[in-house]
N, C-alpha and C positions, 0 to 999 in steps of 0.2 A: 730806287735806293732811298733810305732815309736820310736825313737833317745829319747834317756831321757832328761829333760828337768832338767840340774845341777843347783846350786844357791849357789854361794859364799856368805858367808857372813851370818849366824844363827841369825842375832841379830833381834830386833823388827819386821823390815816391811819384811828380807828376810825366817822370819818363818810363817807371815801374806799368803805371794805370797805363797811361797812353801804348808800352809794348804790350802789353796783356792783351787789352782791348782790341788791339790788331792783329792778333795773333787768333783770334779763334776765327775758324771759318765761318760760323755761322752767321755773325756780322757782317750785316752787307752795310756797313755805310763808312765815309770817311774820318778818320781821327788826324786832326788838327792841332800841330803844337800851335801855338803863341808866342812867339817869343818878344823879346823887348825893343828891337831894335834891328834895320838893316845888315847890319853891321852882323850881329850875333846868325839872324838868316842866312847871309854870306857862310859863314863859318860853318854852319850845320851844310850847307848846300855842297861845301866844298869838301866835305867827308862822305857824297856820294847822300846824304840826306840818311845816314843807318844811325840809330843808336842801337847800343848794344850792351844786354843788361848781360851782368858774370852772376851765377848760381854757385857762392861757394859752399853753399850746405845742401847740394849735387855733388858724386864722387868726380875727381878732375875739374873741377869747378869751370861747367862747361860756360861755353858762351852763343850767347842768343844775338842776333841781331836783326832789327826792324825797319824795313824803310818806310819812313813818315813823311806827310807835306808840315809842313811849315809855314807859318805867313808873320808878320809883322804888321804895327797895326796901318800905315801910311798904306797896304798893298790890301788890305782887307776887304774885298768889292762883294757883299751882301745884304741884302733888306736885314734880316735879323737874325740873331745868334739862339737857335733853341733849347742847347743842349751845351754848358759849360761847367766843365770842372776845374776849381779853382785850386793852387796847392803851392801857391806862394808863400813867403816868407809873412805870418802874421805881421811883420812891423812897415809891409811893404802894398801891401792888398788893397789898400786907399788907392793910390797911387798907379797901382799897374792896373786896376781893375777900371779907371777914370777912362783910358785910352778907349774904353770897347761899351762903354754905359749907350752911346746911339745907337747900338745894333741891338739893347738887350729892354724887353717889355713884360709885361703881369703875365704873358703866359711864356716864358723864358722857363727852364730849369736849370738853378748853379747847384750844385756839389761843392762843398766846402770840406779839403781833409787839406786840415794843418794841424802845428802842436800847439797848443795852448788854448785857453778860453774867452771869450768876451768880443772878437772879432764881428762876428751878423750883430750884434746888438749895436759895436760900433757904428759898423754901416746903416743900419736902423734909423741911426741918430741923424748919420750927417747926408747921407745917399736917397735912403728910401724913405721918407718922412711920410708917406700917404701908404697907408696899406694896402687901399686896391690897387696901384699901381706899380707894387711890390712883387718882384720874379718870386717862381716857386722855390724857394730856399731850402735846402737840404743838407744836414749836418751830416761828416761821417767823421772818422777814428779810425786808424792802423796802427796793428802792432806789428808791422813788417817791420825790418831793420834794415835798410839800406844807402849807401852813400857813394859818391862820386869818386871813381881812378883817374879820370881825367876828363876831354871835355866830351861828351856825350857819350860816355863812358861808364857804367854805375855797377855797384855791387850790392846785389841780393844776399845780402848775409844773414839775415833773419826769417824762416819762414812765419807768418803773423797770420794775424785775418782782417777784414774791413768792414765794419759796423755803419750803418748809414740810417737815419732817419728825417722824417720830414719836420721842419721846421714847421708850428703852430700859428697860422693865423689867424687874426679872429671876423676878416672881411672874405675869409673863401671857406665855400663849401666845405665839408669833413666828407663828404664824397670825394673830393681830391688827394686825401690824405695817402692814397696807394701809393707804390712804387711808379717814378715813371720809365719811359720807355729805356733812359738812359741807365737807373738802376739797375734794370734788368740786365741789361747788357752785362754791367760788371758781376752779376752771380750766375752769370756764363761762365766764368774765370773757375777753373780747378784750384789755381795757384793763390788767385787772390783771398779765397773764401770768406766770401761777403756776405752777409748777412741785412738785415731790413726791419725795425724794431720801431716800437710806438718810443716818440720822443721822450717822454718817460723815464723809461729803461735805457735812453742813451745816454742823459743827464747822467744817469750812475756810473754808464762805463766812461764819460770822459771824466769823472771825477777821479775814477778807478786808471785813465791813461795819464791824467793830469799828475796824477804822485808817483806814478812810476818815472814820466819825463822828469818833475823836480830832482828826484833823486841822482838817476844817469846821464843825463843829458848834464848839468850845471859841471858837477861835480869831474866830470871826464874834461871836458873844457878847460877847470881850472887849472887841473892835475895835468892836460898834456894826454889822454893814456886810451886803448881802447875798452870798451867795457869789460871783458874779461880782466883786466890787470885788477880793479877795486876787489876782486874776488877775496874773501879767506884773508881780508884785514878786520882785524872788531873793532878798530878805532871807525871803518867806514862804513860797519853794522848799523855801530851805536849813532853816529851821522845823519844817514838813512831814517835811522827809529824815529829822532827827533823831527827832522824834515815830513817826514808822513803824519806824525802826532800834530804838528800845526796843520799843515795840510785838512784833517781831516775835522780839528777840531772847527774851523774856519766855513771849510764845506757846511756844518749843519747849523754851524750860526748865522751865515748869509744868505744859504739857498733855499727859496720859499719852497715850501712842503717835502722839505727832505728828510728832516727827522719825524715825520709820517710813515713814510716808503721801506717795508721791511726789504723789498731788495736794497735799500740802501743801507740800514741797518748790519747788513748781512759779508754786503759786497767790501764798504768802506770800514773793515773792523781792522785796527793796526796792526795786530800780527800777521793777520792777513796777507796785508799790501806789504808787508815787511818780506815776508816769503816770496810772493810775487813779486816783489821786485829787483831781489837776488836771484829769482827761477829764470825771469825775463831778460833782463839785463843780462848774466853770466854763464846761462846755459841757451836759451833760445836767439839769441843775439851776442853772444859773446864777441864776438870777431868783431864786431859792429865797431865803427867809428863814429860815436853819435853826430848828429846833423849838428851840435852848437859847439861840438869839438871843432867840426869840419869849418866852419864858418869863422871862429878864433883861427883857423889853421891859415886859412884865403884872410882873412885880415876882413872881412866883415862885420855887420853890426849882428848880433843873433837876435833870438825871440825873448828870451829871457824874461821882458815885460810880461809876456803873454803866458810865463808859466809861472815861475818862482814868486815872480813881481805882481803877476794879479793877486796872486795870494797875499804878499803885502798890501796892495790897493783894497782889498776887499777886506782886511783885517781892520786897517786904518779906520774904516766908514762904521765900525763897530767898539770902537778903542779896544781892539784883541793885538798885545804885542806880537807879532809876529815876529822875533828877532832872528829865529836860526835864519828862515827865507830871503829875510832884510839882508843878513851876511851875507848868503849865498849868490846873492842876486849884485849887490856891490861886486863882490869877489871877478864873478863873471864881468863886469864892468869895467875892473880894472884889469884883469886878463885880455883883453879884448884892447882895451888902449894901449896896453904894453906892446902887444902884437902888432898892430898898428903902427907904433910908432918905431919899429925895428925896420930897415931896410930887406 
C-alpha cells in the first residue's frame, strides 16, 4: 500500500478532497483526517467515524457517506508525513500546521487549497527559511462550492473544478516539477475535475478565483444571505464592478511579469470577471452559503485578510487607494464582531 495521503483541515472542501479520495477504488492507500484536538477525534469517532457529504445539485440531493481514520496530533506515531493536503482556514495554517512540522522534510509533498493569497510565501518567511530543506510545495484553487449542515456533515452545492500547480523552487531540479503521486490521485476524481498547470497559468487562475471570492464571499457575510439572493440587484452589480476594477487594477501593479502574460491580459479583463462572477456565484453555486458567511454564522474569525485585505496590503506597498476593498474588508470586521458579541 502507499504512504497515506493526511489532510489538515476537516472543514468544507478538506472533508469534500478527503471523501472523493476514498471513494475511488482504485486508491489503495490510507486518507487521514487531522484534526485538532482529542476532543474533536472523540466526536468524529463517536459518529461511527462517517462523514457525509449531500450532492444538492444531484436530483434528491443524495447523500454519500465515508468512513475515514482520524488521528490527532498527541496519537500521531510516524517517522514522516509524505503526502499532506492542507485546507485550513488561511488566518490559521501557522498554527495548526506547527503541531506536524517533525514529521514533515525536503521530500514531503503539501497541497495547499484555500481562499486567498500570500499564505506559502508566509510560510517561506517564518517556517521554511532554507530552500533545500523546503517540502515540495504545491498550490491548488477550487471553484467547488460547499459548506457545513452540521458537524461532519457538508453540502456540495457547487459542482467546480480543482487547479493545482507546483510551487517554484530555485534549489530542486525542474525534473521535479511533475505531478506527484498524490496529485494524481486527485485527477482520479470524476467529481473533482482537477487539473495540473505550470505555475504560471495558476498565478492567473488565482487571481481569476481571488475576484470572484472578493465579490461573494465578503459581501454574503455582511448581508447575512446566500449567494443566489445578490442576484438581479444593480446596486450589487455596480459593487462587484468596482471591487474587481481594484482588484485587478492592483493585480498588474504588484504582480511581477503579469502585465506580460497575454493569459493574463485576457483572463483578468473586468467585464469579464464581472460575468464570471454573477455566472459563478448565482447560477453555479447559488445555493451556496459561502465559507466567510458560514464563519460570521459560527461566530468565527474569517479569511478576509487573505482576500479582500491582501488586496488592501498590496495596494498600500504601492500608494494605490484601494478604498472599495478597505470598506469591504472593515465591514467584514465589524459583522464579524457584532456576531461575536451576540449570545
Amino acid at each position: 500500500m502507499n504512504s497515506p495521503i493526511y489532510i489538515l483541515g476537516a472543514g468544507s472542501i478538506g472533508s469534500l478532497l478527503a471523501c472523493e479520495l476514498a471513494s475511488i477504488p482504485s486508491i489503495r492507500r490510507d486518507i487521514v483526517l487531522l484534526l485538532r484536538n482529542q476532543t474533536r477525534a472523540e466526536q468524529f469517532r463517536a459518529k461511527q467515524s462517517l462523514m457525509t457529504i449531500e450532492r444538492n445539485f444531484e436530483q434528491g440531493s443524495p447523500q454519500y457517506q465515508t468512513k475515514l481514520e482520524a488521528k490527532y496530533p498527541a496519537e500521531l506515531n510516524v517517522d514522516t508525513i509524505e503526502n499532506l493536503i492542507v485546507t485550513t482556514k488561511t488566518v490559521h495554517t501557522e498554527k495548526a500546521l506547527s503541531n506536524y512540522l517533525p514529521f514533515l522534510n525536503e521530500k514531503s509533498n503539501i497541497l495547499f487549497v484555500q481562499n486567498g493569497l500570500g499564505v506559502i510565501e508566509h510560510l517561506k518567511r517564518v517556517i521554511w527559511t532554507n530552500e533545500s530543506k523546503t517540502p515540495n510545495l504545491y498550490q491548488g484553487i477550487t471553484t467547488h462550492g460547499c459548506f457545513q449542515r452540521q458537524d461532519f456533515h457538508f453540502v456540495h452545492a457547487g459542482l467546480g473544478n480543482l487547479k493545482i500547480a507546483k510551487v517554484p523552487s530555485v534549489d530542486k531540479s525542474s525534473s521535479t516539477d511533475g505531478a506527484c503521486s498524490m496529485v494524481e490521485e486527485l485527477m482520479k476524481s470524476k467529481t473533482l475535475n482537477t487539473s495540473y498547470l505550470p505555475y504560471d497559468e495558476l498565478i492567473v487562475s488565482q487571481c481569476e478565483k481571488l475576484a470572484v471570492n472578493a465579490c461573494m464571499n465578503p459581501n454574503t457575510a455582511i448581508l447575512d444571505c446566500l449567494n443566489r439572493e445578490l442576484s438581479n440587484i444593480e446596486a450589487v452589480k455596480l459593487l462587484f464592478k468596482n471591487i474587481i476594477t481594484e482588484c485587478v487594477d492592483v493585480f498588474f501593479r504588484c504582480i511581477p511579469n503579469l502585465s506580460e502574460n497575454e493569459m493574463a491580459r485576457r483572463t483578468l479583463d473586468i467585464p469579464r470577471l464581472l460575468e464570471l462572477v454573477m455566472y459563478t456565484g448565482f447560477e453555479v453555486c447559488g445555493n451556496n452559503s459561502s465559507s466567510m458567511r458560514q464563519d460570521t454564522l459560527y461566530k468565527r474569525d474569517t479569511e478576509i485578510d487573505s482576500i479582500n485585505g491582501w488586496i488592501v496590503k498590496l495596494a498600500d506597498e504601492v500608494g494605490y487607494p484601494a478604498n472599495v476593498n478597505k470598506t469591504i474588508t472593515l465591514l467584514v470586521k465589524a459583522r464579524t464582531q457584532i456576531n461575536q458579541r451576540r449570545t
